[in-house]
C-alpha positions in Angstrom: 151.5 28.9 218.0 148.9 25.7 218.4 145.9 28.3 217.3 148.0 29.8 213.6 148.8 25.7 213.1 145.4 24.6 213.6 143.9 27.6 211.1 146.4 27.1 208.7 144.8 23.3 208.0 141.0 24.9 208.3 140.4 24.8 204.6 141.1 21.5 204.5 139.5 20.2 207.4 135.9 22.5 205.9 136.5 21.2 202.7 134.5 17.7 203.3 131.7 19.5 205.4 131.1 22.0 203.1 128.4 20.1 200.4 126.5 19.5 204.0 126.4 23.0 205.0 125.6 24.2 201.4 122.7 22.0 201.2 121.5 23.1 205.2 121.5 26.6 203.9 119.5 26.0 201.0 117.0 23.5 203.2 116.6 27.0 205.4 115.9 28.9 202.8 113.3 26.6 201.2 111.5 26.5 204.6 111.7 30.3 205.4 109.9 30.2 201.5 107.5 27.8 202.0 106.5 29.4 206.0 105.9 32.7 203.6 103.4 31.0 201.5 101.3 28.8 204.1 99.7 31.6 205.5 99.7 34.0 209.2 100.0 32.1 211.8 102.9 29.5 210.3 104.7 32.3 208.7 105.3 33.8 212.4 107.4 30.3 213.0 109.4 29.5 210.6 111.5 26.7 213.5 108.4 24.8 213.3 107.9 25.1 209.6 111.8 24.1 209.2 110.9 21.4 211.3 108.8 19.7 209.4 109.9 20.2 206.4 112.4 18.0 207.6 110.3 15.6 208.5 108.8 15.6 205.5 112.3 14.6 204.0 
């Protein structure tokens, strides 16, 4: 009975982390882009290149 209470009140509970996860995802896919266009042996890690893009924000 806890477990059906506590996702019953999941939307709301999602509904303020959900700008944060939107933006992560698109952060991801940036850095999977940009690991594509820097060449071989960076585009075999895109981790790292994720990385520091974040840095680099």
């Amino acid at each position: 009975m806890s477990l059906a209470l506590t996702l019953s009140h999941a939307p709301e509970k999602m509904r303020p982390v959900l700008p944060g996860v939107i933006v992560a995802a698109a952060l991801a896919l940036a850095a999977g882009w940009i690991a594509g266009g820097l060449g071989e042996p960076l585009s075999r890690n895109p981790v790292l290149v994720a990385m520091l893009f974040g840095l680099l924000i």
